[in-house]
C-alpha positions in Angstrom: 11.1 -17.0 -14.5 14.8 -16.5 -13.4 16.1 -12.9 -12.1 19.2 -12.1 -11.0 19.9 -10.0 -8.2 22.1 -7.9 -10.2 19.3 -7.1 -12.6 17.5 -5.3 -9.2 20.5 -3.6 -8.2 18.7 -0.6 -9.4 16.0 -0.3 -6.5 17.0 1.2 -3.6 14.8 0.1 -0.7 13.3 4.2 -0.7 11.0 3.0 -3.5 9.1 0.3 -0.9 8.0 2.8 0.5 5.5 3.9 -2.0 2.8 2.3 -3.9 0.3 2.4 -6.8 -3.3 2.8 -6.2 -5.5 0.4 -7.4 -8.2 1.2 -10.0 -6.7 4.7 -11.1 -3.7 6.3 -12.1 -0.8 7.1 -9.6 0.2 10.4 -8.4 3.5 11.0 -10.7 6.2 10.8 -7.6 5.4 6.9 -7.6 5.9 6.1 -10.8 9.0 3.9 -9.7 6.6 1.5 -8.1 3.5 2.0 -10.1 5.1 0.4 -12.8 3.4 -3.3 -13.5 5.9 -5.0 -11.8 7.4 -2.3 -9.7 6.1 -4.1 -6.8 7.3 -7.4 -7.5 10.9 -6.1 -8.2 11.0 -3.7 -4.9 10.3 -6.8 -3.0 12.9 -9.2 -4.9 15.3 -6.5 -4.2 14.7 -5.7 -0.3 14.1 -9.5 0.1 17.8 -10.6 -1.9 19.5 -7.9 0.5 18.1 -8.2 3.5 18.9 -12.1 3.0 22.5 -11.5 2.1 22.4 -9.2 5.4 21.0 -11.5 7.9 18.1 -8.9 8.5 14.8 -10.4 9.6 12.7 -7.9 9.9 13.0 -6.9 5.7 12.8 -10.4 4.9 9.6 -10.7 6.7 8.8 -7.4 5.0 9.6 -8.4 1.4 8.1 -11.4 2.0 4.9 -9.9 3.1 5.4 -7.3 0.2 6.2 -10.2 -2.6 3.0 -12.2 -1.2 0.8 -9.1 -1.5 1.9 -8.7 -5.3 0.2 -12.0 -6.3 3.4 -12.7 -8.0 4.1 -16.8 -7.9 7.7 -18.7 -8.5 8.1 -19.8 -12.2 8.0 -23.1 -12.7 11.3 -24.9 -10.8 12.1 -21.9 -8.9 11.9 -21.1 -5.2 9.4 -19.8 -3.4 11.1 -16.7 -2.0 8.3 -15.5 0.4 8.6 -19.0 1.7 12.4 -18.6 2.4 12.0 -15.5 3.8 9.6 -15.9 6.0 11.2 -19.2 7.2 14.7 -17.2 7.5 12.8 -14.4 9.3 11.6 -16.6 12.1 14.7 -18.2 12.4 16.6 -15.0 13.4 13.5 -14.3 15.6 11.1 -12.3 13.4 7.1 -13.0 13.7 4.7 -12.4 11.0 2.2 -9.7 11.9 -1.4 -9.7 11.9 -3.2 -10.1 8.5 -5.1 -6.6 8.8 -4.0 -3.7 6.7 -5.4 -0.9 9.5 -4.0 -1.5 12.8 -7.6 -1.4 14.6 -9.4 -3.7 12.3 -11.3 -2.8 9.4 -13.7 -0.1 9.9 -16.4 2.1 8.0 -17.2 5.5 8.3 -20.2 7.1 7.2 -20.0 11.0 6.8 -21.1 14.1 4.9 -18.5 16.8 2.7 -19.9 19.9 2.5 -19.8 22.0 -1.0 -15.7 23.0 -1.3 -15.2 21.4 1.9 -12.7 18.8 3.3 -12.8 15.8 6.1 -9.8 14.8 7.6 -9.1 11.3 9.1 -6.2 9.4 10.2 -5.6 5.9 10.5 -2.9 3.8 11.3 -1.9 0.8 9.2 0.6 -2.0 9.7 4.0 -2.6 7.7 4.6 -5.7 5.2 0.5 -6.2 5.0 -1.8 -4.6 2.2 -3.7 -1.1 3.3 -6.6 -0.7 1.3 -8.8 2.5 1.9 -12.4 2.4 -0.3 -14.5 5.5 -1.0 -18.1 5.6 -2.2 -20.0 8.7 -2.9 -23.7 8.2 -1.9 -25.6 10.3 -4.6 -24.5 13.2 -6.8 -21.0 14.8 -6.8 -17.4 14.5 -7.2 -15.0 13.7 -4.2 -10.9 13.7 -4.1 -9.6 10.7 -2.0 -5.7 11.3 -1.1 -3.8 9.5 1.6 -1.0 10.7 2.7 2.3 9.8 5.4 3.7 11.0 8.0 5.7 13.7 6.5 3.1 14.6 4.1 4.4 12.3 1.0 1.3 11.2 -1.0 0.9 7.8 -1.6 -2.5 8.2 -3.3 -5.4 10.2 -5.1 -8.0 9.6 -6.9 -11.2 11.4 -8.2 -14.3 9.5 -7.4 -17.8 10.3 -9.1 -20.4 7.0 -9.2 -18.2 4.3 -8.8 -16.2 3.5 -5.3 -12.5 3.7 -5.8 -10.1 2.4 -3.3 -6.4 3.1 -2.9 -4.1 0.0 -1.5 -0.7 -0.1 -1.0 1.8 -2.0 1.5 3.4 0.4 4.7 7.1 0.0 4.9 6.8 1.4 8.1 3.5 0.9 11.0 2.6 4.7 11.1 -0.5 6.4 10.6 -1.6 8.1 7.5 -3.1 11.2 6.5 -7.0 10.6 4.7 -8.3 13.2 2.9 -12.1 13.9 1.3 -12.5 16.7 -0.2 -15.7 18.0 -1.8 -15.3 19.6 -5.5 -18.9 20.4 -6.1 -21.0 22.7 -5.1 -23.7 21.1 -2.7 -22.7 18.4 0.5 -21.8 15.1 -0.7 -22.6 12.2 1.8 -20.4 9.3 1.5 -19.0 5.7 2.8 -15.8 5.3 3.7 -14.2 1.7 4.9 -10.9 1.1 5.6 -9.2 -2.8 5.8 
């Protein structure tokens, strides 16, 4: 599958920074990147400028972002997560640990009380996959919702009987906001587990 980088030109590398959610639908400010293959083109993009720039940290970013995707070269192309990650240690860049969270993964096990909210934060690395999972032990409704530094979201879901997790790749290493809140009426005890 051949792209052109002029056929990217629309990205600007603002929309690496956010992400779609995995297993429900994204909050509407990331629609850029919650498209299909918003992913996929963000990093084709940041990787094809930072390349043309000489700038190893975003190739090692977009690389890590591409490789995250799933997304493999067509048939006779390059691998461009490869390249960049090759061109990246050239000019000095290493590739960072394979966690999401920058402690390891953890789990958390905790109780919401009726109309109330927890509050945890977490910090995750840039260029790998942050996945936070939510699991509501017994009866009720919980709202998951992550959110940055500056209070951007970068996901929320409702989750009832099934766990639902949120995953998305930090530009940036920086912690993030995690939010359970209860929207029944009796305490809601719960699993939480973070990569």
């Amino acid at each position: 599958m051949a792209m052109r980088a002029s056929t990217l030109s629309g990205l600007t590398l603002m929309a690496i920074g956010f992400s779609a959610c995995a297993s429900h639908e994204p909050v509407p400010a990331l629609a850029s990147v919650a498209e299909p293959d918003g992913q996929i083109l963000a990093a084709l993009d940041m990787g094809l400028r930072a390349e043309a720039a000489g700038d190893g940290q975003a190739l090692l970013a977009a690389a890590t972002l591409l490789e995250a995707s799933g997304a493999e070269p067509g048939e006779g192309e390059p691998d461009l997560a490869v390249r960049w990650q090759a061109r990246a240690a050239e000019l000095g860049e290493t590739i960072p640990p394979t966690r999401g969270r920058i402690a390891g993964p953890a789990y958390r096990n905790g109780i919401v009380g009726a109309g109330e909210a927890a509050f945890l934060r977490d910090s995750f690395h840039s260029g790998r996959t942050a996945r936070v999972s939510l699991q509501a032990r017994g009866a009720g409704t919980l709202r998951l919702s992550i959110r940055r530094e500056g209070g951007d979201a970068v996901c929320e879901a409702v989750v009832t009987t099934a766990p639902v997790s949120c995953q998305w790749v930090p530009v940036w290493s920086e912690p993030f906001t995690i939010e359970i809140v209860n929207l029944t009426g009796g305490q809601v005890p719960y699993y939480l587990i973070t990569n």
